[in-house]
C-alpha positions as a LaTeX table, in Angstrom:
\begin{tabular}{lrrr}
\hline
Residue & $x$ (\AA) & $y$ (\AA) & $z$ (\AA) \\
\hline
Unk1 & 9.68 & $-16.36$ & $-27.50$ \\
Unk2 & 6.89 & $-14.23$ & $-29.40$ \\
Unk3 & 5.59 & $-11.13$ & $-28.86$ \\
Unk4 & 3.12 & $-9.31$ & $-29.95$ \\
Unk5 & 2.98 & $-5.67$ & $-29.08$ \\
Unk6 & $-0.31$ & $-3.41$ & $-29.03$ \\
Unk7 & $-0.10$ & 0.73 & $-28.18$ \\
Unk8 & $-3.57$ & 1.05 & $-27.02$ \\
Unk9 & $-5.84$ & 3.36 & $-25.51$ \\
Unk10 & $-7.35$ & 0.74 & $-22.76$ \\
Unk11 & $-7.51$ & $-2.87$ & $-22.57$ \\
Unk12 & $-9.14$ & $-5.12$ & $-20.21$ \\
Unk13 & $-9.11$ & $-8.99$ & $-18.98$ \\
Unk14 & $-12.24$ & $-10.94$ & $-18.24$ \\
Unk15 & $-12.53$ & $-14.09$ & $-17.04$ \\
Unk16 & $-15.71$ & $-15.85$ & $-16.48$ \\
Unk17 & $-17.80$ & $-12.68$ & $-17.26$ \\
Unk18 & $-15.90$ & $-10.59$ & $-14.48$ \\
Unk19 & $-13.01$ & $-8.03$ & $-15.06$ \\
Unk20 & $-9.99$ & $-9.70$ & $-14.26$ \\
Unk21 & $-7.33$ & $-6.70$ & $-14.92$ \\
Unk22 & $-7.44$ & $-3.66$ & $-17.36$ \\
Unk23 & $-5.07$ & $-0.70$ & $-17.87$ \\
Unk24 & $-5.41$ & 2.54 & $-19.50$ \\
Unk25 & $-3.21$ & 3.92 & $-22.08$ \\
Unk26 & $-0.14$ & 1.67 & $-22.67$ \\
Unk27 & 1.10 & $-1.67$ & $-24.42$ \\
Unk28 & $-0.50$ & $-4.51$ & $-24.77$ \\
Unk29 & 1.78 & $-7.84$ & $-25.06$ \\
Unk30 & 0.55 & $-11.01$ & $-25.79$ \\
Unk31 & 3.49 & $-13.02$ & $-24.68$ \\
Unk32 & 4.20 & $-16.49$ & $-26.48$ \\
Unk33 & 7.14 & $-18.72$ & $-24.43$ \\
Unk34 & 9.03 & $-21.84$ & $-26.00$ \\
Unk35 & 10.97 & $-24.56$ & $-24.12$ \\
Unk36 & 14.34 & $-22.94$ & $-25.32$ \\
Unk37 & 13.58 & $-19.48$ & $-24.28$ \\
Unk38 & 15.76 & $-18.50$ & $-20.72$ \\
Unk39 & 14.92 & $-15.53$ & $-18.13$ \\
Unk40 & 17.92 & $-14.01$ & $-19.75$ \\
Unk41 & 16.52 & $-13.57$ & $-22.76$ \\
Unk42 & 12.37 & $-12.69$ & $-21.04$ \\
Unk43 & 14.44 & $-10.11$ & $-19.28$ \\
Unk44 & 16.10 & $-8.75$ & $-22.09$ \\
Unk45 & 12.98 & $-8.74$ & $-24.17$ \\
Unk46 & 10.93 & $-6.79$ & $-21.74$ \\
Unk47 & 13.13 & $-3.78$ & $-21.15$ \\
Unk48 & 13.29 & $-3.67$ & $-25.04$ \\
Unk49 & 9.52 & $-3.12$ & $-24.81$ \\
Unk50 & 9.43 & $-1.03$ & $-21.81$ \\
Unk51 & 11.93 & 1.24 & $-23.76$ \\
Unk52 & 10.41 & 0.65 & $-27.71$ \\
Unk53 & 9.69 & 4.50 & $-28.70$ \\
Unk54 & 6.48 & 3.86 & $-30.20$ \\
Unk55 & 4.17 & 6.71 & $-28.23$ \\
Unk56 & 3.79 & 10.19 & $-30.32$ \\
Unk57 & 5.64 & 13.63 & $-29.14$ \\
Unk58 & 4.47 & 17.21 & $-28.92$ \\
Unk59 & 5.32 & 17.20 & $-33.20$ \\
Unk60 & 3.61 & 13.78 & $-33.82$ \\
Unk61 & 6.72 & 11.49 & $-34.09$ \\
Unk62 & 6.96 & 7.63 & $-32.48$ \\
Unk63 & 9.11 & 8.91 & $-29.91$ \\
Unk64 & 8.14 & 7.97 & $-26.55$ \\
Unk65 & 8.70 & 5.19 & $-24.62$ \\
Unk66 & 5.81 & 3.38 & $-21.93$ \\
Unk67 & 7.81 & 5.64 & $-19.22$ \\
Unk68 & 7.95 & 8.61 & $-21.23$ \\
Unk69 & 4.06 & 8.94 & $-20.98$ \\
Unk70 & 3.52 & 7.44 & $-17.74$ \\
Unk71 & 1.78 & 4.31 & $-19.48$ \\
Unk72 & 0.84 & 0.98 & $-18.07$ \\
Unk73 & 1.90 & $-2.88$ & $-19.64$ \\
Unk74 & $-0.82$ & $-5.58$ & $-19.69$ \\
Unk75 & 0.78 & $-9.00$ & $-20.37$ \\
Unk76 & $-1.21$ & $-11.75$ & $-21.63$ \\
Unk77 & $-0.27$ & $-15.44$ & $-22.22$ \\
Unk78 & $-0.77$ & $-16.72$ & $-25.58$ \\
Unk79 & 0.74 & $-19.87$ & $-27.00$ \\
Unk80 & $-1.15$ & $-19.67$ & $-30.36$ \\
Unk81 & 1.35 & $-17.33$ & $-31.36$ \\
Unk82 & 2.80 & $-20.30$ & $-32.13$ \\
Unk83 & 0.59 & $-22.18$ & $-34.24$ \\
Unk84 & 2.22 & $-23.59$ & $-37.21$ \\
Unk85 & 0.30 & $-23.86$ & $-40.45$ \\
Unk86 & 2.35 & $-25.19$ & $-42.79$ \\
Unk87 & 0.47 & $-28.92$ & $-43.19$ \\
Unk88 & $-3.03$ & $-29.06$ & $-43.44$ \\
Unk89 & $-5.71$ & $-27.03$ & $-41.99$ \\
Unk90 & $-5.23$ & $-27.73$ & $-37.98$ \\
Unk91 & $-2.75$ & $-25.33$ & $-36.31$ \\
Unk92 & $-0.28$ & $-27.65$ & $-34.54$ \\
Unk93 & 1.31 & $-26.20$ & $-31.36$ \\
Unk94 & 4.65 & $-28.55$ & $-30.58$ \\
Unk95 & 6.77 & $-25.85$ & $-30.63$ \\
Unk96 & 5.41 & $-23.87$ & $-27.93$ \\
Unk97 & 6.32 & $-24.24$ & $-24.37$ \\
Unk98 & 5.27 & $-26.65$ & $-22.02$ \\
Unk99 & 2.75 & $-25.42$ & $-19.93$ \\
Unk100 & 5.21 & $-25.03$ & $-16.98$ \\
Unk101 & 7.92 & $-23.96$ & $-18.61$ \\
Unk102 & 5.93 & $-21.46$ & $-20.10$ \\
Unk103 & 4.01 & $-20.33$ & $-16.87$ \\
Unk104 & 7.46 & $-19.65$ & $-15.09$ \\
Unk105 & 8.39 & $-17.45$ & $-17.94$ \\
Unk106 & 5.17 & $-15.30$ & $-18.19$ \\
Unk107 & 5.58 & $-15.06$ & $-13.89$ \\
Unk108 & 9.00 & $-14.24$ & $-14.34$ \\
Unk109 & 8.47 & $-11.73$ & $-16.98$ \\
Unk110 & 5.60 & $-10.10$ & $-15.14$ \\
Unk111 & 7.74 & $-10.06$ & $-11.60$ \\
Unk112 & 10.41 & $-8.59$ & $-14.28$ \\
Unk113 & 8.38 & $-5.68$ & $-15.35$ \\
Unk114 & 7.06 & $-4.53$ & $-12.00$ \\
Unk115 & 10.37 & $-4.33$ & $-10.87$ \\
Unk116 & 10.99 & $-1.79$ & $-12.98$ \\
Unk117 & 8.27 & 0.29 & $-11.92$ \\
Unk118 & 5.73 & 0.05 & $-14.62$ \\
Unk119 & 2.40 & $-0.34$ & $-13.83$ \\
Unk120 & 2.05 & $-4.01$ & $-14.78$ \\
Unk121 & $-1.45$ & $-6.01$ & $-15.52$ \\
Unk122 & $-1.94$ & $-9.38$ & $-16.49$ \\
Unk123 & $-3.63$ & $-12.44$ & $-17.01$ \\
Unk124 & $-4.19$ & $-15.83$ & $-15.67$ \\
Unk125 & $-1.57$ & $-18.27$ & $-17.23$ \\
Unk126 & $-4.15$ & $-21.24$ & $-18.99$ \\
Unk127 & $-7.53$ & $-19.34$ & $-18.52$ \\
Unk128 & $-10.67$ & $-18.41$ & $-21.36$ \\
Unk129 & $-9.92$ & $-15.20$ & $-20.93$ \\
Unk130 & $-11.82$ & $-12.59$ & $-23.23$ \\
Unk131 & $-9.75$ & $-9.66$ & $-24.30$ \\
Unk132 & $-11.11$ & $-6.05$ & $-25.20$ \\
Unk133 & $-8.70$ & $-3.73$ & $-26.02$ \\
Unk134 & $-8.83$ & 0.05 & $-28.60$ \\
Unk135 & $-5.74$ & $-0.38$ & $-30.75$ \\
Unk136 & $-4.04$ & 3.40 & $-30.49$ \\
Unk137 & $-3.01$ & 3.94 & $-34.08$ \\
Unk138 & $-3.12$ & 0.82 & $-35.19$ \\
Unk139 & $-0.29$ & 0.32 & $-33.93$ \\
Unk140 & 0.94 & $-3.14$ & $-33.88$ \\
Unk141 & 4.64 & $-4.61$ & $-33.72$ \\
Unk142 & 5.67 & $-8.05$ & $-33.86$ \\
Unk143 & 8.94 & $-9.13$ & $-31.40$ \\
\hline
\end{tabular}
């Protein structure tokens, strides 16, 4: 699995012109699923995220986790994260997950992270979806 990890100040979903989800300040996660990824391993991937220490304290330091500043977690599909590039110009995808496999995971992960009482946005597994989002730093961490 791939992860891609935005601290932002507000991001939002649309789909078909219409806002699908948005959160305020929080992480953004554009979640990437192969076939030999496991709900072990979504699980222990998201509380690494929910707990990353990558908000500022009082004296300016990456210190704070999501629950630390009362912060929300948008997760977004994304199997281009992995395109591979290494022949020719067209990205091939055969390395990401099947489209069901996949799908289970990003449910699972989602269904994961409300659990722990995060407020949790998302998505829709397979849709255009148009993504707007104000990148809090930058801050930007690849998992």
């Amino acid at each position: 699995m791939k992860f891609v990890i935005q601290r932002v100040n507000h991001a939002t979903v649309n789909i078909d012109g219409e806002i699908y989800s948005q959160i305020e300040k929080g992480l953004l996660v554009f979640a990437g699923f192969g076939n030999e990824d496991t709900e072990e391993e979504v699980a222990k991937n998201t509380d690494k995220i929910i707990h990353l220490r990558i908000f500022e304290d009082e004296n300016g330091k990456t210190n704070l986790s999501l629950n630390d500043v009362g912060g929300s977690l948008m997760i977004v599909s994304q199997f281009t994260l992995y395109a591979n590039c290494k022949k020719g110009n067209r990205p091939s995808f055969i390395e990401a997950g099947k489209p069901e496999y996949a799908n289970q995971l990003y449910e699972f992960m989602i269904r994961y992270a409300e659990e722990k009482n995060i407020p949790v946005a998302h998505g829709s597994f397979g849709a255009d979806m148009k993504i707007t989002l104000e990148n809090d730093g930058p801050f930007t961490i690849l998992l």
